[in-house]
C-alpha positions in Angstrom: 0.0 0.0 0.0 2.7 2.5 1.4 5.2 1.6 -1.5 2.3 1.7 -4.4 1.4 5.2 -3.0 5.1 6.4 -3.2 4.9 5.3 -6.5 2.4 6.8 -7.9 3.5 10.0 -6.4 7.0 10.0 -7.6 5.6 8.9 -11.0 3.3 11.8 -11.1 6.1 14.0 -10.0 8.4 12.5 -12.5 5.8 13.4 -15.7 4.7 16.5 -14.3 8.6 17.7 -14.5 8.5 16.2 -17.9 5.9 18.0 -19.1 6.9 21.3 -17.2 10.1 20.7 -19.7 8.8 20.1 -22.3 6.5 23.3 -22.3 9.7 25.2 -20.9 11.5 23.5 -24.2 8.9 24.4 -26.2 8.8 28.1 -25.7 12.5 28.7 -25.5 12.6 26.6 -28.8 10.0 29.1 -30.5 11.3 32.0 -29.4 15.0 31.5 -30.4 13.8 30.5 -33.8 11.8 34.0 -33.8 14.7 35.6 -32.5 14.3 39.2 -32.0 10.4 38.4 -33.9 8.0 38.7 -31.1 10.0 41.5 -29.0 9.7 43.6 -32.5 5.9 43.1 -32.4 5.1 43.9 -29.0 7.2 47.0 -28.7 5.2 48.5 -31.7 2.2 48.2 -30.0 0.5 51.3 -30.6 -2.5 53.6 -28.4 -5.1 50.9 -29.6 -6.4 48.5 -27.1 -7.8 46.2 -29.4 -4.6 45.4 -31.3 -2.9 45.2 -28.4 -5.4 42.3 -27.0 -4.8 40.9 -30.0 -0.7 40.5 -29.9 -1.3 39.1 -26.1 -3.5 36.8 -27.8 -1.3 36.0 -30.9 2.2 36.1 -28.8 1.1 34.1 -25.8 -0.5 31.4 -28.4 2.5 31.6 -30.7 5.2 30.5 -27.7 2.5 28.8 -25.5 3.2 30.6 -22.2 1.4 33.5 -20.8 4.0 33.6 -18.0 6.8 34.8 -20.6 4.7 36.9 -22.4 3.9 38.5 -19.0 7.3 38.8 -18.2 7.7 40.4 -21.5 5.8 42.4 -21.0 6.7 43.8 -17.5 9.9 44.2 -18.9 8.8 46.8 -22.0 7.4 48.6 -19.1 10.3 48.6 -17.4 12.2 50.0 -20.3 9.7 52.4 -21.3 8.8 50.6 -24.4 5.4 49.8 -23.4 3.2 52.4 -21.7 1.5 50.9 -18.8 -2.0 51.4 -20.8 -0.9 49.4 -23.8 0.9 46.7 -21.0 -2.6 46.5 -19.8 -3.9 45.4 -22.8 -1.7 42.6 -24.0 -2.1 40.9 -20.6 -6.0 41.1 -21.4 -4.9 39.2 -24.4 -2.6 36.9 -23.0 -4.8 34.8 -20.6 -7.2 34.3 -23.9 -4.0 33.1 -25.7 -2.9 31.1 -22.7 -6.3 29.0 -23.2 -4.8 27.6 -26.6 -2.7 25.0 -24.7 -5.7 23.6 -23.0 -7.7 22.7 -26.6 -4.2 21.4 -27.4 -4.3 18.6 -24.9 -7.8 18.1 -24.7 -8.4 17.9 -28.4 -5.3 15.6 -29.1 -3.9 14.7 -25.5 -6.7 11.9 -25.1 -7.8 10.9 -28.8 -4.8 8.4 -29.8 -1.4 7.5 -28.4 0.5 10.8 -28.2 3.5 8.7 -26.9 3.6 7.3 -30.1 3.5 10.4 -32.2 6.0 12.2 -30.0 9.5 9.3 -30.4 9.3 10.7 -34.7 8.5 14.2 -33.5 11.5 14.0 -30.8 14.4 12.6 -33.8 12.8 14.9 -36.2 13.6 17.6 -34.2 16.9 16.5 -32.8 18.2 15.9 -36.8 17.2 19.5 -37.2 20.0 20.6 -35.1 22.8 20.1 -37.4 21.2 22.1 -40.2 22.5 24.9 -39.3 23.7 26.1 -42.6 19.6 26.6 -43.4 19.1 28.5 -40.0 15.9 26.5 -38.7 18.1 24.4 -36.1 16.8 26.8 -33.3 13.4 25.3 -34.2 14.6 22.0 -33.0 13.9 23.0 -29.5 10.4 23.3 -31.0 9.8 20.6 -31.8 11.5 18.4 -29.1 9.5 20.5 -26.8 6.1 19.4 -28.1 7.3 15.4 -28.0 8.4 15.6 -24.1 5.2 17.7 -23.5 3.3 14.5 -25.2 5.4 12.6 -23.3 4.7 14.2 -20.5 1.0 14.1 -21.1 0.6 10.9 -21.8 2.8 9.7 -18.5 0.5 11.9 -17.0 -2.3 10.3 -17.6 -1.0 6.7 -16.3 0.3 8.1 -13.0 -3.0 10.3 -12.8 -5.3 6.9 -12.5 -6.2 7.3 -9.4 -8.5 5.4 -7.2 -9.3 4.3 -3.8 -8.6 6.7 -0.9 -7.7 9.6 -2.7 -10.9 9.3 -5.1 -13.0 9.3 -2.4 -11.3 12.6 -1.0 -11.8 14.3 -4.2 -15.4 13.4 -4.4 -16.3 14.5 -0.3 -14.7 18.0 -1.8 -16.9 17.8 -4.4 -19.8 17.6 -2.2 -18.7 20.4 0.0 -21.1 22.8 -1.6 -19.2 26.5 -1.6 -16.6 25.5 0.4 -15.7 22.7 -1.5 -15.7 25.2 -5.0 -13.2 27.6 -2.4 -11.3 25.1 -1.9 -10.5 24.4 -5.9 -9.9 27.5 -6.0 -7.4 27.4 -3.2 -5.9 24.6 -4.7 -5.5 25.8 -8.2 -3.8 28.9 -6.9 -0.8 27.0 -4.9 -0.5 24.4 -7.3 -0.3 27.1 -10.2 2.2 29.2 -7.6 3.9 26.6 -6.9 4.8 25.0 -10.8 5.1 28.4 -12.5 2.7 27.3 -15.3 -1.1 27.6 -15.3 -1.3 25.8 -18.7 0.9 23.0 -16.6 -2.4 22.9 -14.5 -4.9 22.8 -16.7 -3.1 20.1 -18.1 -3.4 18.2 -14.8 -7.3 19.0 -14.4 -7.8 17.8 -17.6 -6.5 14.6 -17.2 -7.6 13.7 -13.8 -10.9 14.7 -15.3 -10.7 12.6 -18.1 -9.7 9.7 -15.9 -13.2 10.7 -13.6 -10.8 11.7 -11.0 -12.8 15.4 -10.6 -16.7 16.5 -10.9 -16.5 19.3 -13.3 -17.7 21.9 -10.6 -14.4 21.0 -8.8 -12.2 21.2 -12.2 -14.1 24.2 -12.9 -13.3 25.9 -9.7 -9.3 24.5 -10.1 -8.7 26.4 -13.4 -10.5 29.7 -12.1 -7.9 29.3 -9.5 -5.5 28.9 -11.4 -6.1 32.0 -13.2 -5.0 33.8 -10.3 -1.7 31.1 -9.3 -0.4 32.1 -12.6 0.2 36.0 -12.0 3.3 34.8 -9.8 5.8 35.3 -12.8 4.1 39.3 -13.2 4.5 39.3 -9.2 8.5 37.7 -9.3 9.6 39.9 -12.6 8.5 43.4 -11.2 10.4 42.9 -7.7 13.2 45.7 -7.9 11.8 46.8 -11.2 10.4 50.4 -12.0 7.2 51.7 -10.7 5.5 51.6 -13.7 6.3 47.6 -14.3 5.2 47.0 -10.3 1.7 48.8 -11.6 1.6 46.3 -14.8 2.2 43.4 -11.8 -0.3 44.4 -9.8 -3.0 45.1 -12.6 -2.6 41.4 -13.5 -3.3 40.4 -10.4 -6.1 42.7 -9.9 -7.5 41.4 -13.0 -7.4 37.5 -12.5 -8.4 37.8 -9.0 -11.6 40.3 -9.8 -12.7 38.6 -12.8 -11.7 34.7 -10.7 -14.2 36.3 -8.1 -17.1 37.5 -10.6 -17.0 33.7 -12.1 -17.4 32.6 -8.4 -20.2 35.1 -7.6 -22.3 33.7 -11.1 -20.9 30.0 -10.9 -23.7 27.9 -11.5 -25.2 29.9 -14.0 -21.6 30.5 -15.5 -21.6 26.6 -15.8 -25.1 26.1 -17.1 -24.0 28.8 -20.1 -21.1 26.3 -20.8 -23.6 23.2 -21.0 -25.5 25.0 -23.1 -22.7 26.1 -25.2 -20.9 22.5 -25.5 -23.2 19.4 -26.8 -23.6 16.6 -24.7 -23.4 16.2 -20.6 -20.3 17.4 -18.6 -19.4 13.4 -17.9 -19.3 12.6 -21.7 -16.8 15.2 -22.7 -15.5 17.3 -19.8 -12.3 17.4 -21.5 -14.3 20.2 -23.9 -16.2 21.8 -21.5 -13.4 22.7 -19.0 -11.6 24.1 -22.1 -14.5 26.0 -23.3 -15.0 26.8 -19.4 -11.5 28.5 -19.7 -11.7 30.3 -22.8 -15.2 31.8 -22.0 -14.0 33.1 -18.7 -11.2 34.9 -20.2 -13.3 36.4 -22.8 -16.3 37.6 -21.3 -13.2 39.4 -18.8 -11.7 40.6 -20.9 -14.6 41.8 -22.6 -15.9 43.9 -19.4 -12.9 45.2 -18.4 -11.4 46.4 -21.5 -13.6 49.8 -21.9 -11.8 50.7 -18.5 -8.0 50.2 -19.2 -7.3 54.0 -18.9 -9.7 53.6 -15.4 -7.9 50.8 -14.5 -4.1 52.3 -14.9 -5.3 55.4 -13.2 -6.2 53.3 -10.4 -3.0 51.2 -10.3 -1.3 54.7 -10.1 -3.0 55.6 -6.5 -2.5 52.7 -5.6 1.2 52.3 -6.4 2.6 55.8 -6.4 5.3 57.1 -7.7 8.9 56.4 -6.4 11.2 59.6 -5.0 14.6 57.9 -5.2 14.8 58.8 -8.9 18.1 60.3 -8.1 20.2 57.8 -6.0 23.7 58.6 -5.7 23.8 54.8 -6.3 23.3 52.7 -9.7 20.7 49.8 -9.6 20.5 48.6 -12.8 16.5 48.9 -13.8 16.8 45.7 -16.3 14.7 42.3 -14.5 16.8 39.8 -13.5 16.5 36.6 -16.2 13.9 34.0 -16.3 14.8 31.2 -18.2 11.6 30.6 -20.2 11.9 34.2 -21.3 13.6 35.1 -24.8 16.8 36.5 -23.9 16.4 39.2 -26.6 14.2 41.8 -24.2 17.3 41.7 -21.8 19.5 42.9 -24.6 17.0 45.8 -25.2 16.9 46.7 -22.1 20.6 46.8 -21.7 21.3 49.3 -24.8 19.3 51.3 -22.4 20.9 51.3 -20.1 24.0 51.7 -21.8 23.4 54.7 -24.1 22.7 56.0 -20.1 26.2 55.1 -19.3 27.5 57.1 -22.5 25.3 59.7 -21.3 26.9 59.9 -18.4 30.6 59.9 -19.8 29.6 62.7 -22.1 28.8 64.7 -18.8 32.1 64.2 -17.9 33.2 65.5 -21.4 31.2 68.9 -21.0 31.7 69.2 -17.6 35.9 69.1 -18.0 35.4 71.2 -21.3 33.7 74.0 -18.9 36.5 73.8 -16.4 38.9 74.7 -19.2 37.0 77.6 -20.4 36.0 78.9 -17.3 39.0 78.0 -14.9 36.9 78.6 -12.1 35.9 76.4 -9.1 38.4 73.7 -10.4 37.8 71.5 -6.9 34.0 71.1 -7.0 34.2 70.0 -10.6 36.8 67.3 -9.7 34.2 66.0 -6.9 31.4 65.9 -9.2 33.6 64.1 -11.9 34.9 61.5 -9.3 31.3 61.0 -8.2 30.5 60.1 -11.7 33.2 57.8 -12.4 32.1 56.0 -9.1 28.6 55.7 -10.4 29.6 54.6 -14.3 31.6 52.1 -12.2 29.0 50.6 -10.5 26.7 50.7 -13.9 30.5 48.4 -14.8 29.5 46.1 -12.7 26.2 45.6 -12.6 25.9 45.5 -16.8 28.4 43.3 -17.0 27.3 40.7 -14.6 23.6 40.9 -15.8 25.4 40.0 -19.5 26.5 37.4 -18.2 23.8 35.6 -17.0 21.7 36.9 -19.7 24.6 35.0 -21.6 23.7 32.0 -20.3 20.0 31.6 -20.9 18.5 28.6 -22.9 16.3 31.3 -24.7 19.5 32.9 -26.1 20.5 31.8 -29.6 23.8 32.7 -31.3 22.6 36.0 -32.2 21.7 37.2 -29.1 25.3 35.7 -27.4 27.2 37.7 -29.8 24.8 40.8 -29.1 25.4 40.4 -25.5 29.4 39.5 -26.1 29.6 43.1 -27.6 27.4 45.1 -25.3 29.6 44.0 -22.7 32.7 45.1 -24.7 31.3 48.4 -25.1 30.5 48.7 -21.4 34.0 48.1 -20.5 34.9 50.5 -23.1 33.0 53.1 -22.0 33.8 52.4 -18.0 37.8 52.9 -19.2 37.1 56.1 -21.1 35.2 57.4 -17.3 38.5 56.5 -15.6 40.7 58.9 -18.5 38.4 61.8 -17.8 38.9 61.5 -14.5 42.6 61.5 -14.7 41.7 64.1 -17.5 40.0 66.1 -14.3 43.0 65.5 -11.9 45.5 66.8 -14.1 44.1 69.7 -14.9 43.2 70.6 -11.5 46.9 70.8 -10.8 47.7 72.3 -14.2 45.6 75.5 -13.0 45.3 75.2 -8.9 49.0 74.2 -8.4 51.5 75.4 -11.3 52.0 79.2 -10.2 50.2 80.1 -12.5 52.4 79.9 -15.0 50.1 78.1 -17.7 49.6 80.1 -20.8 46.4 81.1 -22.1 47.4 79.4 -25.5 48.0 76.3 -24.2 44.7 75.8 -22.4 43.1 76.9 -25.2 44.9 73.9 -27.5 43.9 71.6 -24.6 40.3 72.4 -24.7 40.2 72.7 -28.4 41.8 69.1 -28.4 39.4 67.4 -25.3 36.4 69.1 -27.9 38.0 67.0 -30.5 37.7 63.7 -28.5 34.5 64.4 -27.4 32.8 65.0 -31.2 34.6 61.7 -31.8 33.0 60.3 -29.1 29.8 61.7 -30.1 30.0 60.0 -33.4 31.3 57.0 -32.1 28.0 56.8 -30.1 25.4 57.4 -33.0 26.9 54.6 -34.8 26.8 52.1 -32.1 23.8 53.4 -31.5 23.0 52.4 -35.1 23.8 49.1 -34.7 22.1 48.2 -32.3 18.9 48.2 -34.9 21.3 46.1 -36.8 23.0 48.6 -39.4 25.7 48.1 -40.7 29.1 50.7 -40.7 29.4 51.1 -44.2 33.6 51.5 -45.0 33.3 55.0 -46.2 31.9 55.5 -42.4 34.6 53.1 -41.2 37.4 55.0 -43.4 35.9 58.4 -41.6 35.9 57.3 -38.0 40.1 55.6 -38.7 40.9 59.3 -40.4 39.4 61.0 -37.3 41.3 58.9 -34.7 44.5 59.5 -36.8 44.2 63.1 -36.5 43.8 63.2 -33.3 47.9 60.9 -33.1 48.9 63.4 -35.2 47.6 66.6 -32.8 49.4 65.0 -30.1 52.7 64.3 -31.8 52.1 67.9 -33.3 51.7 69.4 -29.2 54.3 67.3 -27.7 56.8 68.9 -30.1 55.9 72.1 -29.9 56.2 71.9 -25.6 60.0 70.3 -26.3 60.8 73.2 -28.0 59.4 75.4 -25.6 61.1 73.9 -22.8 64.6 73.7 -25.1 63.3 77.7 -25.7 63.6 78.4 -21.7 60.2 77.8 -20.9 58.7 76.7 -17.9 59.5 72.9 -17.3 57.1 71.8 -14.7 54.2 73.4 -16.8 55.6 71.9 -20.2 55.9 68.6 -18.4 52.1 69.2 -16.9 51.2 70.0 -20.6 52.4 67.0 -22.3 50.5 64.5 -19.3 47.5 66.4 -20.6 47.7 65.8 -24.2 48.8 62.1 -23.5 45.6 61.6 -21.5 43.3 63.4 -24.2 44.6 61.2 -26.4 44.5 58.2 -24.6 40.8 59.3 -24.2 40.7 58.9 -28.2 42.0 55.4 -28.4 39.1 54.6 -25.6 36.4 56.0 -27.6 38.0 54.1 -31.1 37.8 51.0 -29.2 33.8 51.1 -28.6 33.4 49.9 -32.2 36.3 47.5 -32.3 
């Protein structure tokens, strides 16, 4: 008794993880074949709320997870790719989507021997791996995906034959009245929290339904739960993110849980509407009328509260207000940490962000040293503010670099997206360098002016600022062309050629300056300033090489 209970447990643990792979396969599969695909269309997601209902719909049916597109999503807010109004209305869409996965399995899950179709759908999709010449081996996670989730399903079903004891739980529940439909509910929440994956869970109802395992009131009351169980992934991806993606969290769990409680308030006649919409009595095809139960639900929601999305984000706004440490003398990068059924590609959007901020911040540094030349006045306070900004580029270092890094290591990430990441975090060390010669830069010339007699010449400061100004419209360009290929555009050569003349004249101003100080020191002049001069120019043009290196 003990060891066949044991058994059956660790057999229905050992296909649910199975099938939980296979879904997880299955998405990351379809989205690195999409690549950058699906990202594109939900960032040019425009005003209307009906298109963007329907690319939740299309994008959470396309890669069969509502918990990634959420994540997705969260993470466009985030960025400020998404407004919160148009993140509202792709999550309407996604839990209709989501629903696609439950007439998957109850349409083809229980009407022939899945196990058999998915060994030739498994080896079809591992041979696809090695033609990589034709660029459809990132599909082969596809497809190996959907033969461990039949797998899965179809293991499911075996270890899912229950009887005895627990059957005779499962039916007292049943007969619990309202408590009994609670307590679904309860259970289809944790269960859902707990596996990450409400289309995991319908899979589960479904199949202990079609083995007469649950009534349909308690299967019914299960996947309304789950509804709300699967707004963990919204709840996990906006922890330390922006205020506006915590607002996009909490409106998808406002939603499930309002519209799980409006389908509790109506639940019999809610289930009467999906007898009379599906032929035949609940016991003859349940399968079809939990799916139907599911997809109606998410409709008629969706239907109600889509006049009020600009109600509903105003809402969200009072009750989530607006943060005041915009200005922390400390970098947190903004970017959500990685999930791995998420396609790596948002993370890398994110990070150009982030990045153009760190170039922004650099070019500060340009201007700000620039201003110190021209106006030679209050030298000290400037060098503060430029160390505080080489300490804070630093930390933005750090934390890029490390969230490359494990962005670098996600399953979702195809070869693309690894050399994307690979030279985002080459340009991030580029830029930290350059911070650290503007600070010397900064250091330098604070002794050139505070501590030299002043015996600097006019002239010579002027050449100095005249030749920082050079680096810095170098570095200017330098940045609109990364910046270009971000959005994957090529540097043409002519552009190339322009960019290797520029850094060439600024060698030859600095052989041209350091000549002209040895003759002024063979002249008489004065040595320690000469000598101060020269550390200048070297360091400016040091600067140079930094800002040539960003697109090496």
């Amino acid at each position: 008794m003990i060891i066949n209970f044991f058994g059956q447990l660790f057999g229905f643990a050992g296909s649910l993880c199975l099938l939980l792979f296979g879904m997880n396969m299955l998405s990351n599969g379809i989205q690195k074949g999409a690549g950058s695909g699906l990202q594109k269309l939900l960032s040019k997601i425009t005003g209307n709320r009906i298109k963007a209902v329907l690319t939740g719909i299309g994008v959470t049916a396309v890669i069969q997870s509502s918990g990634a597109t959420t994540v997705m999503v969260v993470s466009f807010v985030n960025a400020e790719i998404l407004t919160l109004e148009q993140a509202i209305g792709v999550i309407f869409g996604a839990n209709i989507g989501t629903t696609v996965t439950a007439w998957i399995v109850s349409l083809f899950g229980f009407s022939f021997s899945i196990s058999a179709a998915a060994v030739p759908l498994f080896g079809f999709g591992f041979i696809l791996k090695y033609f990589k010449k034709f660029k459809i081996h990132n599909f082969a996670d596809c497809f190996m995906g959907f033969a461990l989730l039949f797998m899965g399903l179809g293991l499911l079903k075996e270890s899912l034959a229950i009887e005895g004891q627990t059957t005779r739980i499962l039916a007292a529940i049943s007969n619990w009245g309202v408590f009994g439909i609670l307590t679904g509910v309860l259970i289809g929440i944790l269960v859902t929290a707990l596996i990450h994956s409400s289309s995991a869970m319908t899979a589960i109802v479904l199949t202990m339904a079609a083995n007469n395992s649950l009534s349909w009131e308690l299967s019914a009351a299960i996947i309304l739960g789950s509804n709300i169980g699967s707004t963990i992934d919204a709840i996990m991806s906006s922890i330390n993110a922006s205020t506006n993606a915590r607002r996009t969290a909490f409106v998808h769990v406002a939603f499930n849980l309002t519209g799980t409680l409006l389908a509790l308030c109506f639940f019999k006649p809610f289930l009467n509407l999906i007898d009379l919409i599906v032929p035949g009595a609940p016991n003859q095809n349940i399968t079809t009328h939990i799916s139907m139960l599911h997809t109606i639900f998410n409709i008629c929601v969706t239907i109600i509260f889509l006049p009020f999305v600009n109600q509903i984000a105003a809402i969200s706004r009072k009750v989530i207000l607006d943060s005041s440490e915009h200005d922390d003398l400390h970098y947190k990068i903004p970017a959500i940490l990685p999930f791995s059924h998420a396609s790596a590609d948002i993370y890398g959007m994110q990070i150009q962000r982030e990045i153009s901020k760190m170039a922004a911040k650099v070019m500060e540094m340009f201007d700000r040293i620039i201003n110190s030349f021209n106006q030679k006045k209050n030298v000290d306070d400037q060098t503060v503010i430029i160390e505080n900004l080489e300490n804070y580029i630093d930390e933005m270092d750090e934390s890029i670099t490390d969230f490359l890094q494990k962005c670098y290591r996600l399953p979702t990430a195809n070869n693309h997206d690894r050399k994307l990441f690979s030279k985002l975090m080459h340009i991030t060390e580029a830029l930290e360098n350059l911070s650290d010669e503007c600070c010397s830069i900064m250091h330098t010339l604070e002794k050139y002016l505070n501590k030299s007699e002043k015996n600097y010449s006019e002239k010579r400061i002027k050449e100095l600022s005249e030749y920082l100004e050079l680096v810095r419209v170098f570095f200017e360009q330098i940045i609109t062309f990364f910046t270009l290929s971000f959005n994957q555009k090529e540097i043409s050569k002519d552009e190339q050629d322009s960019l290797n003349k520029f850094e060439q004249k600024i060698d030859d101003m600095k052989k041209d300056y350091k000549k002209a100080s040895r003759k002024r020191i063979e002249n008489g002049g004065d040595v320690k300033s000469e000598l101060q001069y020269i550390d200048m120019i070297k360091k400016i043009e040091r600067a140079g090489d930094c800002v040539f290196s960003i697109l090496l």
